[in-house]
Wavefront OBJ file of the C-alpha trace (Angstrom):
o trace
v 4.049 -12.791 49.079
v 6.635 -14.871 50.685
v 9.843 -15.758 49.844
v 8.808 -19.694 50.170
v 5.322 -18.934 47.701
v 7.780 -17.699 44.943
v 9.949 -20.916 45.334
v 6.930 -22.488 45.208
v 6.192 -21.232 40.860
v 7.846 -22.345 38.133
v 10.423 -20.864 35.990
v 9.494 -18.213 33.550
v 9.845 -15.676 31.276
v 8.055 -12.467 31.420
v 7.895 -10.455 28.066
v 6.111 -7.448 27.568
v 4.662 -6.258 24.866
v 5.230 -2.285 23.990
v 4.065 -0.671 20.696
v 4.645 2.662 20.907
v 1.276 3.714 18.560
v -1.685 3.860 19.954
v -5.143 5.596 18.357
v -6.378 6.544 22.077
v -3.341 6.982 24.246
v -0.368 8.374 22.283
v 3.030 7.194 23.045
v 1.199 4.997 25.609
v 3.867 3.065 26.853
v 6.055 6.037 27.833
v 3.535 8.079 29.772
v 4.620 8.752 33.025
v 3.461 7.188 36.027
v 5.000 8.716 39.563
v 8.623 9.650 37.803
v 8.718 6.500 35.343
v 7.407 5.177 31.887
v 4.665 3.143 32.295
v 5.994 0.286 30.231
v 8.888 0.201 33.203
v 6.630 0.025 36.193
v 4.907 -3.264 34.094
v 8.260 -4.562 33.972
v 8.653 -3.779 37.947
v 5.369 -5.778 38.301
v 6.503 -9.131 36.330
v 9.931 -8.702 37.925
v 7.945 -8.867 41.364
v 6.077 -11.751 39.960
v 9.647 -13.711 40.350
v 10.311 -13.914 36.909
v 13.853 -15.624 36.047
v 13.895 -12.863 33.343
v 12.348 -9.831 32.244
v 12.308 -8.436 28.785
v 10.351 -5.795 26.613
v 9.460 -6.106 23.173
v 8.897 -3.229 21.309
v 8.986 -1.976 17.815
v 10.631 1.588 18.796
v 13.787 2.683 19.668
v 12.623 5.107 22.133
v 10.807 2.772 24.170
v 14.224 0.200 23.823
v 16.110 3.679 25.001
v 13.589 4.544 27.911
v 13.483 0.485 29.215
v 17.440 0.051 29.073
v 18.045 3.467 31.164
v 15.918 2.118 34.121
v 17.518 -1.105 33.911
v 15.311 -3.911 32.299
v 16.408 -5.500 29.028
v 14.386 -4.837 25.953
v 14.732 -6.387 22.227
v 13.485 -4.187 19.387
v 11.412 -6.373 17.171
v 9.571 -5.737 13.867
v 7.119 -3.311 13.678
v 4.597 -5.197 11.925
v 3.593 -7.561 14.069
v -0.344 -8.011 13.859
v -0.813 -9.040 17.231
v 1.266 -9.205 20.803
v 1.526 -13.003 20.897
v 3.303 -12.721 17.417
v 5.801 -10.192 18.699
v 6.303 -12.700 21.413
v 6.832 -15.590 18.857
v 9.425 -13.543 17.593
v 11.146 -12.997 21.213
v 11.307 -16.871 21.256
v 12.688 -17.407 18.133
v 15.586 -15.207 18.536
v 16.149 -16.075 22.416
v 15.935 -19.779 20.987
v 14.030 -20.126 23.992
v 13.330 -24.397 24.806
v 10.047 -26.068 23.994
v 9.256 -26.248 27.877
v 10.046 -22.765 28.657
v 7.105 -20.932 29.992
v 5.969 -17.399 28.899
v 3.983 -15.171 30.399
v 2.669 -12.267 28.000
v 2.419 -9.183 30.937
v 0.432 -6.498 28.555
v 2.448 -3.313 28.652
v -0.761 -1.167 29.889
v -1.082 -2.990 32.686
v 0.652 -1.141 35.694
v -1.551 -2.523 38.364
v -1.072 -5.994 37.231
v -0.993 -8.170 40.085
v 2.234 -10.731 40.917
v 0.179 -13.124 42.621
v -2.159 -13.254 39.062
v 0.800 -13.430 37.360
v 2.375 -16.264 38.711
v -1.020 -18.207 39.537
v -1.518 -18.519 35.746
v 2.203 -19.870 35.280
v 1.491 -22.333 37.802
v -1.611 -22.979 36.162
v 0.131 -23.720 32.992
v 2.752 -25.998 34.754
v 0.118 -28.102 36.126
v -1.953 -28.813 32.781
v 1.217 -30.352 30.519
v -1.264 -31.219 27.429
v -2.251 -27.824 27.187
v 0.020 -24.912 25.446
v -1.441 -22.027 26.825
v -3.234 -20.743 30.270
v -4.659 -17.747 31.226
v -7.764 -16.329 33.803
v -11.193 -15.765 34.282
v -13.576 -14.300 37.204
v -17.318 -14.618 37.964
v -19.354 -12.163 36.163
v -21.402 -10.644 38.932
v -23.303 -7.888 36.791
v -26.355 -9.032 34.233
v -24.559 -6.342 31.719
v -21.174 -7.451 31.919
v -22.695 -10.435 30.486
v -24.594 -9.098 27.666
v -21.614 -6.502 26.818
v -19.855 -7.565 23.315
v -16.921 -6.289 24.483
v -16.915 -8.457 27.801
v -15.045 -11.680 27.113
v -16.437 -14.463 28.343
v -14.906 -18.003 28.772
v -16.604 -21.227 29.378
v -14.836 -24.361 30.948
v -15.085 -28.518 31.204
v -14.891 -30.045 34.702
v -11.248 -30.140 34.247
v -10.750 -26.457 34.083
v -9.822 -26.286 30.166
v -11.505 -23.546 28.021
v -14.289 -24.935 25.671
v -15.055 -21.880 24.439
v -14.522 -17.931 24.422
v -16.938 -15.429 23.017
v -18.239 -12.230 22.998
v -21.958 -12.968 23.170
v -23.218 -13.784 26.363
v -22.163 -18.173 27.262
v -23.625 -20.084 28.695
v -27.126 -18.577 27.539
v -29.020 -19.524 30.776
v -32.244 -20.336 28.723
v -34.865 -20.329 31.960
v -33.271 -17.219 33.240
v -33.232 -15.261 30.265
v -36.651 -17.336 27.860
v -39.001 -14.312 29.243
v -36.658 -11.402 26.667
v -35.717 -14.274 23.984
v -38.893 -13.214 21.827
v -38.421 -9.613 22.017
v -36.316 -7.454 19.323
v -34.086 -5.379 21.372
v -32.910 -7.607 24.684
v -34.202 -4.954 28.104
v -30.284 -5.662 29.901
v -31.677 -4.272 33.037
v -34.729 -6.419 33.677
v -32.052 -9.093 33.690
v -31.335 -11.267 36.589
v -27.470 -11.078 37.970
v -26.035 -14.579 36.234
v -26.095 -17.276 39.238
v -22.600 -17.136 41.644
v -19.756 -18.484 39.446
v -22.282 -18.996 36.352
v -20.547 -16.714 33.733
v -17.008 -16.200 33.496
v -15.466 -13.108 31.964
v -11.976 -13.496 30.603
v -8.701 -12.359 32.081
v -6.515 -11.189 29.117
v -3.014 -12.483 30.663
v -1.211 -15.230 29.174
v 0.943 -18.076 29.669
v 2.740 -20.122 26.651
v 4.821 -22.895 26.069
v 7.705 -21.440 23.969
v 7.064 -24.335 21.318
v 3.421 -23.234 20.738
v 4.603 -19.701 20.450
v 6.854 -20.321 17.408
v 4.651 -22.187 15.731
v 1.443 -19.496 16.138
v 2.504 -17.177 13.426
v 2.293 -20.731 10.961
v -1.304 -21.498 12.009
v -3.834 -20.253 9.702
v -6.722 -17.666 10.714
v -9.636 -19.535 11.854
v -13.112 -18.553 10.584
v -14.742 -18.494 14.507
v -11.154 -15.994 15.259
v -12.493 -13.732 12.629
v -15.850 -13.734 13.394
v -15.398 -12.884 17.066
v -11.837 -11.011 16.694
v -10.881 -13.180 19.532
v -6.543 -14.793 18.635
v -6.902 -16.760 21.201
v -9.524 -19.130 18.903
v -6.954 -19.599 16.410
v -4.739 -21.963 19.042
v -8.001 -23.787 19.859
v -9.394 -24.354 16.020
v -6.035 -26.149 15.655
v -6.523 -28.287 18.376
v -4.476 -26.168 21.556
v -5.661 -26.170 24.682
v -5.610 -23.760 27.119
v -5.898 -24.049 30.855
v -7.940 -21.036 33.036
v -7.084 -20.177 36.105
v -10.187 -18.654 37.696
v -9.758 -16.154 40.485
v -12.160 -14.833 42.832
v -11.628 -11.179 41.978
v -11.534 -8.817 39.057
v -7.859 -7.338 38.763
v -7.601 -3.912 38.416
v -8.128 -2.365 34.817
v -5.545 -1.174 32.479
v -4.394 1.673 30.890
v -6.708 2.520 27.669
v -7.248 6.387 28.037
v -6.022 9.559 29.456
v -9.015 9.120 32.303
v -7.243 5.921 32.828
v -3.913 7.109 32.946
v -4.761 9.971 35.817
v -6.111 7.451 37.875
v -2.938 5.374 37.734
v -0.944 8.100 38.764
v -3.484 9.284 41.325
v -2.867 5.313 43.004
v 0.918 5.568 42.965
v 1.525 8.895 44.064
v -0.892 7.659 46.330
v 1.881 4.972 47.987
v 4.755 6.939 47.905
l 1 2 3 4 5 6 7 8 9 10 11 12 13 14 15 16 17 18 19 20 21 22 23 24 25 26 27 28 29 30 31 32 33 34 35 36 37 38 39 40 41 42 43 44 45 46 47 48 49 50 51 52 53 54 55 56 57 58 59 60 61 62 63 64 65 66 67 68 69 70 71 72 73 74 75 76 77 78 79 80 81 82 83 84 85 86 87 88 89 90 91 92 93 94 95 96 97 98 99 100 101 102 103 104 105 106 107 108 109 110 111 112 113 114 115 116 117 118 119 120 121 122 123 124 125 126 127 128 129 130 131 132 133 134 135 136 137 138 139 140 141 142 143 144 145 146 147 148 149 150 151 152 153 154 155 156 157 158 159 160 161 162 163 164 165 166 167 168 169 170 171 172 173 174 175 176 177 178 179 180 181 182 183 184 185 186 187 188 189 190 191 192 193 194 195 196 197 198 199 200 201 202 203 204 205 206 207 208 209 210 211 212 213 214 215 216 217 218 219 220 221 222 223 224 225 226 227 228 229 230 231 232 233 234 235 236 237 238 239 240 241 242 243 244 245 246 247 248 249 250 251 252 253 254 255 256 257 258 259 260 261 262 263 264 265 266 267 268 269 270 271 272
């Protein structure tokens, strides 16, 4: 990316999240990856992004210790933070951060993360001022990527603002899929692929206005948040709107599993 193309995005802040428990992945965020914690080459990523700052949250001091030592700033927040867009709301309440300031959430397994993705979705943001919050989708190219609860999937009006996100597969194409609707158990591989640019699976990177982030933690659960364990429906029952970016591409996964984390490494001892 050019010199000119970063010019070209907004100022922002980049915070990552970093809890240092994790059921799968122990001590996730300081595994190594080719000679540094994995939480640090996130940081490299946003920093790459051309983020005005860079700054990990995390509940541990280790993590603080292992951040400061490669030379990224980190703030240790409280440790019971029920979700990563609180412990942001946190970051902007102490940074006393203005309204207008945009912040990107850069999830700390996310190593591969791409800039470019990173600051699309600020720009993204930037150009949608009624809405608080942006963030990306892709086409859904595989009939069980649709019908796969744990596949996020977005739908959009004509102005590129999310109506709705669910697990369950939207929109139900009724004429493509009327031949299983009658049947108990849905047969996912006698399923057409969903039509080019049809179905839209989520992107889980964020972008915030600072003044929406410190006033999430006041918002009340909403009943459809519950139901589909989705945070992200708790800005929209209160009447937030948030802007999708939709790319082209799938970005690369992240970091849930030790399978996961070998691969990682396997890329960037790969490039050096």
């Amino acid at each position: 990316m050019t010199a000119n193309a970063r010019l070209d995005t907004p100022p922002f802040v980049a915070v990552v999240p970093a809890r240092l428990a994790s059921t799968r992945l122990p001590e996730k965020p300081l595994a190594d990856i080719a000679g540094k914690p994995m939480v640090v080459r996130v940081a490299e990523r946003a920093r790459e992004a051309g983020a005005q700052r860079v700054l990990i949250a995390t509940d541990d001091a280790r993590v603080l210790q292992a951040v400061e030592a490669h030379g990224f700033d980190a703030l240790l927040t409280r440790a019971d933070h029920p979700s990563g867009t609180d412990r942001l709301a946190e970051v902007a309440t102490r940074l006393a951060l203005p309204d207008d300031t945009i912040v990107v959430n850069v999830q700390g397994d996310e190593p591969l993360i791409d800039p470019a993705l990173v600051r699309d979705v600020v720009s993204h943001l930037a150009a949608h001022p009624d809405c608080a919050i942006a963030t990306a989708a892709h086409p859904i190219v595989d009939a069980a990527e649709v019908f796969n609860p744990n596949v996020v999937k977005v739908v959009l009006d004509a102005r590129g603002v999310a109506l709705y996100f669910s697990r369950a597969p939207i929109p139900w194409q009724r004429d493509a899929y009327a031949p299983q609707c009658g049947a108990r158990t849905i047969d996912v591989a006698a399923m057409p692929a969903p039509a080019a640019g049809a179905v839209l699976r989520h992107i889980g990177l964020y972008a915030y206005r600072a003044r929406f982030l410190r006033t999430y933690p006041t918002l009340a659960q909403a009943p459809i948040e519950h139901a589909e364990m989705l945070e992200q429906l708790r800005a929209m029952w209160h009447g937030e709107r948030i802007a999708v970016r939709v790319t082209r591409e799938a970005p690369a996964p992240g970091v849930d599993t030790l399978a996961d984390l070998e691969r990682v490494r396997t890329l960037f001892l790969s490039k050096t």
